[in-house]
C-alpha positions as CSV (number, residue, x, y, z in Angstrom):
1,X,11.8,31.1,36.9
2,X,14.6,30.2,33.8
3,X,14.1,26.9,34.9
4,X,10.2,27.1,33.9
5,X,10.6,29.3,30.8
6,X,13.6,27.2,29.4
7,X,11.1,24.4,30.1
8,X,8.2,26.3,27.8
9,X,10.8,27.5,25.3
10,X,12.2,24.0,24.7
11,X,9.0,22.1,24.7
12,X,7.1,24.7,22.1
13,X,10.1,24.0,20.0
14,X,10.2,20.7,20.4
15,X,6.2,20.5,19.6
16,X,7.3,21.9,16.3
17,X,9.7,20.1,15.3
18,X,7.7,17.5,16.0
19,X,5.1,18.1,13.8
20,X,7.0,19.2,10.8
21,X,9.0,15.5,11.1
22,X,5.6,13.9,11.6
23,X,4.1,15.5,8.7
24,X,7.2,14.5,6.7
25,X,7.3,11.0,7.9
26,X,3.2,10.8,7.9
27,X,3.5,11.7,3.8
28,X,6.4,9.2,2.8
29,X,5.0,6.1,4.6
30,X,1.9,7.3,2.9
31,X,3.5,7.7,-0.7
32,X,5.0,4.0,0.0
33,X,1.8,2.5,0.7
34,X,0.2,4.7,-2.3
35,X,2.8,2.9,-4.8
36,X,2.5,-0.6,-3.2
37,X,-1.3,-0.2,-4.1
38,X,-0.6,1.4,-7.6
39,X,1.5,-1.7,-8.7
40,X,-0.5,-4.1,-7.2
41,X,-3.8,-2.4,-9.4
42,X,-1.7,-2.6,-12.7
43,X,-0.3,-5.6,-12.0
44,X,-4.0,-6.9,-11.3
45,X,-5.9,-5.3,-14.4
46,X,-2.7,-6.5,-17.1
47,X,-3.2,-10.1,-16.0
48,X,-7.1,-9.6,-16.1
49,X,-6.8,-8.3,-19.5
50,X,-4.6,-11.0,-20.9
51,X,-6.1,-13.8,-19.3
52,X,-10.1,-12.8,-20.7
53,X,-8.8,-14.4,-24.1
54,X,-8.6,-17.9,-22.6
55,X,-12.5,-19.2,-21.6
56,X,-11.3,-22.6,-19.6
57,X,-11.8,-23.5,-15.8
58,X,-8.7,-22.7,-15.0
59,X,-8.5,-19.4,-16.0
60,X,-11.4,-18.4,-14.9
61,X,-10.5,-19.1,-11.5
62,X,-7.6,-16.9,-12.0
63,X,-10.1,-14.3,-13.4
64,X,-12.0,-14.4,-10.3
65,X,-9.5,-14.2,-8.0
66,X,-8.1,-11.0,-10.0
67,X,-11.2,-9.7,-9.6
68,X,-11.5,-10.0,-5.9
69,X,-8.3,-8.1,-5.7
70,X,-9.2,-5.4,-7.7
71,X,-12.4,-5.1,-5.8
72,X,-10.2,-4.5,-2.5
73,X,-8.0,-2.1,-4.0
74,X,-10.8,-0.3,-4.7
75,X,-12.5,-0.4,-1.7
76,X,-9.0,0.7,-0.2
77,X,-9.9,4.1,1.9
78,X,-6.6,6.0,-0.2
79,X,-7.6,9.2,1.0
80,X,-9.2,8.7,4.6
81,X,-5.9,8.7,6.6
82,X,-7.5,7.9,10.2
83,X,-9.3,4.6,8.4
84,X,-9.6,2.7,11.5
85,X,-8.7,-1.0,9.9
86,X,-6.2,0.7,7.3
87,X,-3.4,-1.7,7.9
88,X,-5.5,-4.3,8.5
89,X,-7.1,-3.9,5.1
90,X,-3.6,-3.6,3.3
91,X,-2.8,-6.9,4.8
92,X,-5.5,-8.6,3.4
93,X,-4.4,-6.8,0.1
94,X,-1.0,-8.3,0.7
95,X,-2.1,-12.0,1.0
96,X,-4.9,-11.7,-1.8
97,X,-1.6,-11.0,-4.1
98,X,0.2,-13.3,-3.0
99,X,-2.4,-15.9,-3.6
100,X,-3.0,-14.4,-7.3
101,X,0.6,-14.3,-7.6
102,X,0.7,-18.2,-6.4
103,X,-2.3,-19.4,-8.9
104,X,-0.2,-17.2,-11.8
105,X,2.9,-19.4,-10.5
106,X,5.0,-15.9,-10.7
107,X,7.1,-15.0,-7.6
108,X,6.6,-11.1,-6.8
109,X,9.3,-9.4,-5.4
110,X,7.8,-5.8,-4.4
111,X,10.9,-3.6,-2.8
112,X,10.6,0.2,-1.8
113,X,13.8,1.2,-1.5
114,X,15.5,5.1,-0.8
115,X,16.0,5.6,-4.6
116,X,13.0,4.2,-6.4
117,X,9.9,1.0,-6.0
118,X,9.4,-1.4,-7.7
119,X,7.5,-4.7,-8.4
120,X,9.3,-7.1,-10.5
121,X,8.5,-11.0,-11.1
């Protein structure tokens, strides 16, 4: 008999714990991914805007490729947590910088760290 209510004491507990750590986790990874996104955006519509003063071939190329990733950013399901294809999605986000990021011939450096993020080139 204590063996079965220690058992349903412990594991109600536990449950609860549970949650409030998954809830806590759930939120920061969230938050992280939020500002990965948010400094990819900026970083996306500052180049856009400074290279629409320059009409040649190769900047438009450049132009079109910021485009595309501002398109997926904001296609990016930011507030449907159960997305299906959510990381999936973020890694294609991840590779389209680093192709903008290759064509700009700047070398991102995007760190999330305890203390602060940041991108920096």
């Amino acid at each position: 008999r204590f063996h079965g209510e220690g058992y349903q004491e412990g594991y109600a507990e536990g449950r609860h714990a549970g949650m409030a750590e998954g809830r806590r986790l759930g939120a920061l990874h969230g938050a992280r991914i939020g500002s990965e996104i948010g400094c990819y955006l900026g970083f996306a519509l500052t180049w856009h805007c400074l290279l629409q003063k320059c009409t040649d071939e190769k900047n438009s190329k450049k132009i079109r490729a910021l485009d595309s990733l501002i398109g997926m950013i904001q296609k990016f399901p930011h507030e449907d947590p159960t997305y299906d294809k959510l990381q999936e999605d973020l890694e294609k986000i991840r590779g389209k910088v680093k192709q903008v990021c290759s064509m700009l011939n700047i070398q991102p450096d995007f760190r999330i760290g305890p203390e602060r993020s940041s991108l920096t080139f």
